[in-house]
N, C-alpha and C positions, 0 to 999 in steps of 0.2 A: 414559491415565494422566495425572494432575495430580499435579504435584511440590509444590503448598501455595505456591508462589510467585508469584502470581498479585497481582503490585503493580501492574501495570497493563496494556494490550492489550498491549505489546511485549513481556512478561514470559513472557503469555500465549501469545504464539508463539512464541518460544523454546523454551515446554515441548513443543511438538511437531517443531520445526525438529531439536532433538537426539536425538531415535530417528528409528529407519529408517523409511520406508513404503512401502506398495505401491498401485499404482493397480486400485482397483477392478472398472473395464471391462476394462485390458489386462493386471493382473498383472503389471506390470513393477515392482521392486523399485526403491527410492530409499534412496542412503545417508543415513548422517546427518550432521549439522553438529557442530562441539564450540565451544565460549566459551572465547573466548582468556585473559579476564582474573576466571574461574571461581575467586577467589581465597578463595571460603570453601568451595568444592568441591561445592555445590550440584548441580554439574550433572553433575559425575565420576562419580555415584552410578549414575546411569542406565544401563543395558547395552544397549551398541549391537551388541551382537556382535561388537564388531573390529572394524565396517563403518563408515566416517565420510569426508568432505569432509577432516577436516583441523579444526582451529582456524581458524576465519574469521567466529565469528560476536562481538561486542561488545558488551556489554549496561553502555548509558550511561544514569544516572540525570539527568534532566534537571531543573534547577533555571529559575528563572525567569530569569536573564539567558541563561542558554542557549537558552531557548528563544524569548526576542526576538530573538538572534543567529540564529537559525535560520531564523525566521520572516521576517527581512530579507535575507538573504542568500537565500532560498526567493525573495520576490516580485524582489530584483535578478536575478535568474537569469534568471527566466518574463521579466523587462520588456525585457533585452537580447539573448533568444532564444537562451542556451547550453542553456538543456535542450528537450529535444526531444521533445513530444508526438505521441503518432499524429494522423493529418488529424482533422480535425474531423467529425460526424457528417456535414454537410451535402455535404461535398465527397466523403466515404466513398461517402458514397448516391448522388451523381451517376457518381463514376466506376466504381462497381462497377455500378451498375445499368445501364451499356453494356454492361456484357459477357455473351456467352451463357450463361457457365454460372453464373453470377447469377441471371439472369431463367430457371432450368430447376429453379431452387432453392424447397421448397415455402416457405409465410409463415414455418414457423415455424427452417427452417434458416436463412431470411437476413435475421429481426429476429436469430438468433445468432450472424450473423457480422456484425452491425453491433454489436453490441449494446460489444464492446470499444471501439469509437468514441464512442458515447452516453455510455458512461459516462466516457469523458475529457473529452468537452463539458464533462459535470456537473462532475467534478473541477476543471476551469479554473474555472470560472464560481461553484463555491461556494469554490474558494481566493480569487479575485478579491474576493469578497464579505464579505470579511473584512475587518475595521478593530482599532484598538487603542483601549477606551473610554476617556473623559475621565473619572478618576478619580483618587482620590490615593493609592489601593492599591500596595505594593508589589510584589504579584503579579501577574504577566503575566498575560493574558485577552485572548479576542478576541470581539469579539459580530459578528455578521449585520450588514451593510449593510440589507439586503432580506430583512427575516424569513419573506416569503412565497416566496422559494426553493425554498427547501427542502419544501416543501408539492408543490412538483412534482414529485417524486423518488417 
């Protein structure tokens, strides 16, 4: 179900975040989320059954000084090591590839249990690669360091 609100990716997962779901393989049910600051009621509409998380979800429109703000407070975090990403692939693959039941695991169960690791590699290394262009635009943007990056992905 699409609510028509669809102003941007974060928008777009919200319209699913506020109904319930179930998982497909197990069948196990998941509540739903509700928007705290739902103040044109938008989200109200949707029937969740009664079944919800609560209010905990906030849908901030981000304007361009916020999102420089966010953007520098994002790379101070990463630079002085308060957030905390999983190992890196290289060290994933050395220490799990000690273990037996690792190495008992066919190729394609344990590129999927690496695979959470790769992709945080990738997430550092194309956050990293991010700059702020020389421009005289008012709107925040950020272009590639290394356009060929991403060509790896």
């Amino acid at each position: 179900m699409r609510t028509g609100l669809n102003i941007n990716v974060g928008i777009g997962l919200v319209d699913y975040l506020v109904m319930p779901s179930e998982d497909e393989k197990t069948g196990e049910s998941y509540s739903a989320f509700e928007v705290m600051n739902d103040e044109k009621g938008q989200y109200k509409k949707i029937d969740n059954h009664g079944i919800s998380y609560g209010k905990v979800l906030w849908i901030l429109k981000a304007d361009t000084e916020l999102n420089f703000e966010g953007y520098t407070a994002l790379l101070q975090q990463m630079g002085s090591g308060k957030i905390k990403f999983l190992q890196n692939e290289r060290d994933a693959k050395e220490s799990l590839g000690e273990t037996r039941r690792f190495k008992a695991l066919s190729s394609q169960r344990k590129a999927d249990t690496i695979r959470p690791y790769v992709l945080t590699s990738t997430l550092k290394s194309e956050m990293l690669n991010l700059t702020r262009p020389e421009t005289n635009s008012i709107r925040f943007s950020l272009d590639r360091i290394n356009k060929g990056l991403g060509k790896l992905l």
